[in-house]
VMD Tcl script that builds the backbone (N, CA, C; Angstrom):
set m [mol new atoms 300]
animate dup $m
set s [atomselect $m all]
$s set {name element resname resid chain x y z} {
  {N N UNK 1 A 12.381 -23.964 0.000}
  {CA C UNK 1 A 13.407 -24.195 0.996}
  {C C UNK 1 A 12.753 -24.370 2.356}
  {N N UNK 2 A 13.764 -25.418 2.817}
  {CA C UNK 2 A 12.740 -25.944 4.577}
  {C C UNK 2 A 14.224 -24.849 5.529}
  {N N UNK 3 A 13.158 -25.267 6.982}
  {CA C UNK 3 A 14.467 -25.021 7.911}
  {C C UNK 3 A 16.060 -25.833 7.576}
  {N N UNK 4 A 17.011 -25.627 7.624}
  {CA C UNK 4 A 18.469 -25.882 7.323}
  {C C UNK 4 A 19.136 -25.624 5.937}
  {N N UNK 5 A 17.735 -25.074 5.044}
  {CA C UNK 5 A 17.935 -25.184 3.202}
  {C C UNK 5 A 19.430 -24.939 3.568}
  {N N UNK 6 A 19.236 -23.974 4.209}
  {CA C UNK 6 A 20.655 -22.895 4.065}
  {C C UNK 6 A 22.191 -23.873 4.345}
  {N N UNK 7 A 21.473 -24.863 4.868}
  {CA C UNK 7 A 23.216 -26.008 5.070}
  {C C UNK 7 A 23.354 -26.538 3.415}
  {N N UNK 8 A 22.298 -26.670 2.811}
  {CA C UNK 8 A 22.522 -27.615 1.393}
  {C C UNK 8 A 22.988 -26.519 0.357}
  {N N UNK 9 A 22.555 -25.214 0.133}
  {CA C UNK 9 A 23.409 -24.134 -0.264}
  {C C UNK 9 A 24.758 -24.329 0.245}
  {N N UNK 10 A 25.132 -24.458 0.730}
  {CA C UNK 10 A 26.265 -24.170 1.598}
  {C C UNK 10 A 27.293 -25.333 0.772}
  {N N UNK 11 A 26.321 -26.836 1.468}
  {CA C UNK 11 A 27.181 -28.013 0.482}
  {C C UNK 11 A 27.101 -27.860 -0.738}
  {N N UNK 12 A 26.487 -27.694 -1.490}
  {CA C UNK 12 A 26.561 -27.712 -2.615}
  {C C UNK 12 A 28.077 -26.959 -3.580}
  {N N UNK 13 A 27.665 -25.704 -2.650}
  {CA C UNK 13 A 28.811 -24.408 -3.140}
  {C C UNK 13 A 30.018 -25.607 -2.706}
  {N N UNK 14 A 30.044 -25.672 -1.402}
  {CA C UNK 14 A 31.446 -26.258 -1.117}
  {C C UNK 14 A 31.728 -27.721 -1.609}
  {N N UNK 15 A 30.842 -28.020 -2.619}
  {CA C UNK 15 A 31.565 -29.232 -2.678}
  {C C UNK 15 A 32.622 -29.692 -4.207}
  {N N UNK 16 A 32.014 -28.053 -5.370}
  {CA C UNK 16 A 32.605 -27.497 -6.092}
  {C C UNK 16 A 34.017 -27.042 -5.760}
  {N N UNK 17 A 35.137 -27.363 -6.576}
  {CA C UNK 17 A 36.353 -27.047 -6.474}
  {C C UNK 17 A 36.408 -25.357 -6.117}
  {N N UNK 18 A 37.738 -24.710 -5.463}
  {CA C UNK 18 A 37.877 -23.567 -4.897}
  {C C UNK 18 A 37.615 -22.777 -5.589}
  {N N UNK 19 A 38.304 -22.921 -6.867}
  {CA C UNK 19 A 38.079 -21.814 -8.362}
  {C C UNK 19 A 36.372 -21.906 -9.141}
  {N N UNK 20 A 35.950 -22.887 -9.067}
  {CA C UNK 20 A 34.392 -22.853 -9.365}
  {C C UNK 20 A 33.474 -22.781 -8.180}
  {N N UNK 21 A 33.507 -22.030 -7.310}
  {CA C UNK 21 A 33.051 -21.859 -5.815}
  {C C UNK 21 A 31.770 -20.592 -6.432}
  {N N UNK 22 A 32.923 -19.343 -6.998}
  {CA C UNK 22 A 31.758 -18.309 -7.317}
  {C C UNK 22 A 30.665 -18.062 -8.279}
  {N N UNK 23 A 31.657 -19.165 -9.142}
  {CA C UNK 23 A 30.430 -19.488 -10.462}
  {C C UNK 23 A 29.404 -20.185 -9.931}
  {N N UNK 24 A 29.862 -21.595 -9.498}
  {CA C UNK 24 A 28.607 -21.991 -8.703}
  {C C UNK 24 A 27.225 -21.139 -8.135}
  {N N UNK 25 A 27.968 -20.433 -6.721}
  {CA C UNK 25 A 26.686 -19.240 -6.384}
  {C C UNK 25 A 26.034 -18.601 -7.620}
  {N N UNK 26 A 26.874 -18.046 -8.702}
  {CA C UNK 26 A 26.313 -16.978 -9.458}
  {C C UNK 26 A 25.270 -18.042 -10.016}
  {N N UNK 27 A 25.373 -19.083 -10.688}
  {CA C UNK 27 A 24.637 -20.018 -11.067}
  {C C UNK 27 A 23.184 -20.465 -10.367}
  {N N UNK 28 A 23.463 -20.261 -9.165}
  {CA C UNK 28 A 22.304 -20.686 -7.942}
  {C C UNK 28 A 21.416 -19.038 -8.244}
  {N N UNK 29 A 21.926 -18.003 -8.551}
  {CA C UNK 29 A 21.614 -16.674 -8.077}
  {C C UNK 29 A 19.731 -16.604 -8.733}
  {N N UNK 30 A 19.431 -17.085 -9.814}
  {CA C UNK 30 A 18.413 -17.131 -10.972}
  {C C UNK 30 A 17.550 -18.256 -9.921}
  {N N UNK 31 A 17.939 -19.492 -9.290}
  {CA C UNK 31 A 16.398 -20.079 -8.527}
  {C C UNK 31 A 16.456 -19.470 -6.936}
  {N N UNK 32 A 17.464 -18.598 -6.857}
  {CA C UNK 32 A 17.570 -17.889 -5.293}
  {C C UNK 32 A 16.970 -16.811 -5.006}
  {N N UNK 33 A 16.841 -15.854 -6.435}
  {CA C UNK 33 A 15.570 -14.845 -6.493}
  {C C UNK 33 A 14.613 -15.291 -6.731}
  {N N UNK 34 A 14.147 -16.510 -7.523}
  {CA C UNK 34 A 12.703 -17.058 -7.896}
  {C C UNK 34 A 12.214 -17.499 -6.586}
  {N N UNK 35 A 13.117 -17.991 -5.455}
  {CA C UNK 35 A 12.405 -18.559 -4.815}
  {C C UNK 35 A 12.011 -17.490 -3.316}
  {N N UNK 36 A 12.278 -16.092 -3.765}
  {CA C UNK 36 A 11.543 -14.827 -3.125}
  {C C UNK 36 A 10.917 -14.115 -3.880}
  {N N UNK 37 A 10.904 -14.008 -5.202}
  {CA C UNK 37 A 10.013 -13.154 -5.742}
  {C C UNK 37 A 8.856 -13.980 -6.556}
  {N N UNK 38 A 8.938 -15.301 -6.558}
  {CA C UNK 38 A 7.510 -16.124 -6.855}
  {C C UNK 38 A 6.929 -16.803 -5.877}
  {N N UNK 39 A 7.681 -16.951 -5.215}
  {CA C UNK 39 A 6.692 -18.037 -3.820}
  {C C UNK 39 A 5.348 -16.856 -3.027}
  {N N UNK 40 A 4.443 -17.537 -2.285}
  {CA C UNK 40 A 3.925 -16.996 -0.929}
  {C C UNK 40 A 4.820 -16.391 -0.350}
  {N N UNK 41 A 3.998 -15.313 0.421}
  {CA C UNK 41 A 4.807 -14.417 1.395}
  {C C UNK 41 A 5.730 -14.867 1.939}
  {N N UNK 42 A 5.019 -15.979 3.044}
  {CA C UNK 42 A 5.861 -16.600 3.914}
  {C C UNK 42 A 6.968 -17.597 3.589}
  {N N UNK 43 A 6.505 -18.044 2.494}
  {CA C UNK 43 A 7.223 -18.973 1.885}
  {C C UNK 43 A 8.520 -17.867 1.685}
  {N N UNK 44 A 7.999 -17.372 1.172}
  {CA C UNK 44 A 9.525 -16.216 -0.119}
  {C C UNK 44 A 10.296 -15.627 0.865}
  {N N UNK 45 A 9.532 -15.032 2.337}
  {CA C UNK 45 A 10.586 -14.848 3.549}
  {C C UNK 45 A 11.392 -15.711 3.944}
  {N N UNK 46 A 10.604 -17.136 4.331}
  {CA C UNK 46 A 11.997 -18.497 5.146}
  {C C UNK 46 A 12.621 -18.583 3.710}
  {N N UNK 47 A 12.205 -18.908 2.741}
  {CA C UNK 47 A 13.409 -18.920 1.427}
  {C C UNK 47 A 14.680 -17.969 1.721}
  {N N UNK 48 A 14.217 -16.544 1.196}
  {CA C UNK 48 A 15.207 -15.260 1.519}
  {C C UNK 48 A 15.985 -15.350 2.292}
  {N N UNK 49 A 15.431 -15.545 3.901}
  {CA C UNK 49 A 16.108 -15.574 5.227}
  {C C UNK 49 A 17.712 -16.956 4.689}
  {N N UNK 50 A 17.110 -18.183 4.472}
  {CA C UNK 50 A 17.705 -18.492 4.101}
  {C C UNK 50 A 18.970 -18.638 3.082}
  {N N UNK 51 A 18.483 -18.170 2.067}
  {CA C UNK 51 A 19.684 -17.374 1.489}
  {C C UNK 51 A 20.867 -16.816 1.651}
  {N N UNK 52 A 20.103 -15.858 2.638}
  {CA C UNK 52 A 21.072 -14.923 3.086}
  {C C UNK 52 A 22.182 -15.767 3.980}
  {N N UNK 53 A 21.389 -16.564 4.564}
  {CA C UNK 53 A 22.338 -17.115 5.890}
  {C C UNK 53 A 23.376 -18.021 4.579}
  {N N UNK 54 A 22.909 -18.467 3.818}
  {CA C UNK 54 A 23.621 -19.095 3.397}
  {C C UNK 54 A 24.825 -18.341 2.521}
  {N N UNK 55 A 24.416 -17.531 2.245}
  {CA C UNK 55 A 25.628 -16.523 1.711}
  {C C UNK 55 A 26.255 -15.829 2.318}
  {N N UNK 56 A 25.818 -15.807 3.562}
  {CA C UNK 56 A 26.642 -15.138 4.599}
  {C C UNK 56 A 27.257 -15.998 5.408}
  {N N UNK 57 A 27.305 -17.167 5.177}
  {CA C UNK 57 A 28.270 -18.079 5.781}
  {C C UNK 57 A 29.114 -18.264 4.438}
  {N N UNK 58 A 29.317 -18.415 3.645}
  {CA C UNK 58 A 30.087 -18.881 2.639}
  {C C UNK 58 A 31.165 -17.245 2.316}
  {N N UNK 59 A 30.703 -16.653 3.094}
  {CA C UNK 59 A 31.241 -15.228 2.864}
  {C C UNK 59 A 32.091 -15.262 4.091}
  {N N UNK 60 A 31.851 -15.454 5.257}
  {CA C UNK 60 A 32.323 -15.230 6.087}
  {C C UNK 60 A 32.830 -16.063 6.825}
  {N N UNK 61 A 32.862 -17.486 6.722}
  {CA C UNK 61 A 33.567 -18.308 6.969}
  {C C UNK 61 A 33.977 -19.424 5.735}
  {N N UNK 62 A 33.335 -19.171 4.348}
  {CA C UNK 62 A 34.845 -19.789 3.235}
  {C C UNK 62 A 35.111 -18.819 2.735}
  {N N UNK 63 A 35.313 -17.761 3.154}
  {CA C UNK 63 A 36.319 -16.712 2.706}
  {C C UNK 63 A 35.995 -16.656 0.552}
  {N N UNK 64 A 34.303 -16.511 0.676}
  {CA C UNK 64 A 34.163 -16.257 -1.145}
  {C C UNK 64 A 33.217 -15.829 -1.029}
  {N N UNK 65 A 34.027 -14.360 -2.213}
  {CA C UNK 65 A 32.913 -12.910 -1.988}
  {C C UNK 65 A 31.212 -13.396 -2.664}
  {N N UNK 66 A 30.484 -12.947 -1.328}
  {CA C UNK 66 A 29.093 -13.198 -1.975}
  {C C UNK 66 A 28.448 -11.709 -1.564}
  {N N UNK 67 A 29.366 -10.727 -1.302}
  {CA C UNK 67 A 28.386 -9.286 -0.959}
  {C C UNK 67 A 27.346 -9.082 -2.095}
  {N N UNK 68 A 27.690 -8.966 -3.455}
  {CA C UNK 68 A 27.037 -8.228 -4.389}
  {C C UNK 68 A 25.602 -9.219 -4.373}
  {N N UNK 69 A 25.719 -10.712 -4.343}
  {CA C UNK 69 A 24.495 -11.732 -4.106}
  {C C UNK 69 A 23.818 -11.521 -2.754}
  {N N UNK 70 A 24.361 -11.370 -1.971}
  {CA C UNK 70 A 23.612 -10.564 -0.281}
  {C C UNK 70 A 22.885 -9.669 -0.786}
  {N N UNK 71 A 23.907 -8.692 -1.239}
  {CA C UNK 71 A 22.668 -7.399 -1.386}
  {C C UNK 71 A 21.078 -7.722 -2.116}
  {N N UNK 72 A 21.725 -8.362 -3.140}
  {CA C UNK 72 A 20.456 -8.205 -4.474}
  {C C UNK 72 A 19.330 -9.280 -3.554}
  {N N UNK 73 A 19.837 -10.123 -2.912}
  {CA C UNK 73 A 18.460 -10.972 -2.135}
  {C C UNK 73 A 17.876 -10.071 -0.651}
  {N N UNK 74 A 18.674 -9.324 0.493}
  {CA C UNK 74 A 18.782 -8.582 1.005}
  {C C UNK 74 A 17.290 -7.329 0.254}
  {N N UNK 75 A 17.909 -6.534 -0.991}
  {CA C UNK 75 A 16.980 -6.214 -1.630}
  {C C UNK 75 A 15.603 -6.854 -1.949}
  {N N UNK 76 A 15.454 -8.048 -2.304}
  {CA C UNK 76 A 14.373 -8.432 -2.767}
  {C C UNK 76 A 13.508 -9.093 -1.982}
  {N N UNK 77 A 14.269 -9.511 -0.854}
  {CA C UNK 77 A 13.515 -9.235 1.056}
  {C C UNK 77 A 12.832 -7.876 1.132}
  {N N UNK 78 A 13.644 -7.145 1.249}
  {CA C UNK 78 A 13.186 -5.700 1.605}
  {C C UNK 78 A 11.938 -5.625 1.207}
  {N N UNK 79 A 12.137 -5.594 -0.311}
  {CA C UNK 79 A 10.730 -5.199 -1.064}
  {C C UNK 79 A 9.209 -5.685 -0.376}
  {N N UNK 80 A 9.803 -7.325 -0.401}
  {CA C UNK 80 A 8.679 -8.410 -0.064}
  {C C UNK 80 A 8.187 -7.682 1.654}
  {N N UNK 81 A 8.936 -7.558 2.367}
  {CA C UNK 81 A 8.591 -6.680 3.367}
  {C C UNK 81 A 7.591 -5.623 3.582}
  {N N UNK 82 A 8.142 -4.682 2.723}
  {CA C UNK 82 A 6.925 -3.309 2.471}
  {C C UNK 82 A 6.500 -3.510 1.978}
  {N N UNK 83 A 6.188 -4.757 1.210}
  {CA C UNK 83 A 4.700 -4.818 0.415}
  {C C UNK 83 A 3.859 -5.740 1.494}
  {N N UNK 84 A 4.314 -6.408 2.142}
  {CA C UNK 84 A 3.323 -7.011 3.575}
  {C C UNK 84 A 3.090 -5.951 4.503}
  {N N UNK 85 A 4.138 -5.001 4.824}
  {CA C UNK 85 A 3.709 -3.821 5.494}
  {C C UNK 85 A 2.151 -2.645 5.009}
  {N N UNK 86 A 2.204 -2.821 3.654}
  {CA C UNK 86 A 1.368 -1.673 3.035}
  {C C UNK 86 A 0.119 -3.119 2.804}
  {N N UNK 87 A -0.093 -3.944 2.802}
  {CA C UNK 87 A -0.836 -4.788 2.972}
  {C C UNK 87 A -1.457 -4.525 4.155}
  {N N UNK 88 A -0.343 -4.951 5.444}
  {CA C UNK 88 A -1.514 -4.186 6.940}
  {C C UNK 88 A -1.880 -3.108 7.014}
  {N N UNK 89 A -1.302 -1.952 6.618}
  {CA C UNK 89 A -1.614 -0.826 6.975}
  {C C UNK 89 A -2.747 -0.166 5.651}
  {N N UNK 90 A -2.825 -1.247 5.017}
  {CA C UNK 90 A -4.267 -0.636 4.001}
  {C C UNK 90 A -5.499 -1.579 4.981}
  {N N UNK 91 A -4.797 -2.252 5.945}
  {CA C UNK 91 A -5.961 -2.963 6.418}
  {C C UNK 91 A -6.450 -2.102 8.038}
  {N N UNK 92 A -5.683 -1.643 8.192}
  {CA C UNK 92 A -5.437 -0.810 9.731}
  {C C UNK 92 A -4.968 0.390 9.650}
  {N N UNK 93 A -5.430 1.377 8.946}
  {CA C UNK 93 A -4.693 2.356 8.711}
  {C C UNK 93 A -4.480 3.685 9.960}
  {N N UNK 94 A -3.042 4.134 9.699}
  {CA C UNK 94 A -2.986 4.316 10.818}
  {C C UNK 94 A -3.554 5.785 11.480}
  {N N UNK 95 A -3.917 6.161 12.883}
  {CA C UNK 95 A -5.112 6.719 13.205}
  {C C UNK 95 A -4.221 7.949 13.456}
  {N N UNK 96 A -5.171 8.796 13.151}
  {CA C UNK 96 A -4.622 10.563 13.453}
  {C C UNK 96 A -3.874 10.577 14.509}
  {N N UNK 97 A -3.624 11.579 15.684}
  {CA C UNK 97 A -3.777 11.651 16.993}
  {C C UNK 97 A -4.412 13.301 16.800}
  {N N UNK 98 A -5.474 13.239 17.121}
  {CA C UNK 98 A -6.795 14.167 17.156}
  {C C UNK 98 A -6.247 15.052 18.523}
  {N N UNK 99 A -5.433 14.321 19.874}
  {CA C UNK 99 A -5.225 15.527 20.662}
  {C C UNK 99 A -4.183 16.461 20.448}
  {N N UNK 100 A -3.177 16.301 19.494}
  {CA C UNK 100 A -2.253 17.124 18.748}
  {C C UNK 100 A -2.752 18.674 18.781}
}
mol reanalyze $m
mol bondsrecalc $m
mol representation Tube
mol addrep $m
């Protein structure tokens, strides 16, 4: 996913009739985690980020529940997070304070 992925999520969902709106997402849900939990770091973050925006517009302005799909990508951000975090900090670890 590039900068705007998150508009073509968006069309896609909306261009599916009202009643196949959530199947759609659920359908997307299987290359929406692949494309945070297999890509590069950075890659799997602008993916994620994206995601989210995109489910959080389809949530909050077409009115179709995508909380439970927020969370689980939300989650699998997170992760990707503290594992770049424990990446720096095995590289910089962090220093006593000795005047304690």
């Amino acid at each position: 996913m590039r900068p705007k992925e998150h508009r073509q999520i968006v069309r896609a969902v909306l261009e599916k009739e009202e009643k196949e709106r959530e199947q759609e997402i659920a359908s997307m849900m299987p290359r929406l985690r692949s494309l945070v939990d297999d890509a590069t770091y950075i890659t799997g973050l602008e993916d994620g980020v994206a995601a989210l925006i995109a489910l959080y517009i389809l949530c909050t302005s077409h009115n179709i529940n995508t909380i439970k799909h927020y969370q689980d990508i939300k989650t699998r951000l997170m992760r990707l997070i503290d594992h770049l975090q424990d990446n720096m900090l095995r590289r910089f670890p962090p220093q006593e304070n000795l005047e304690d």
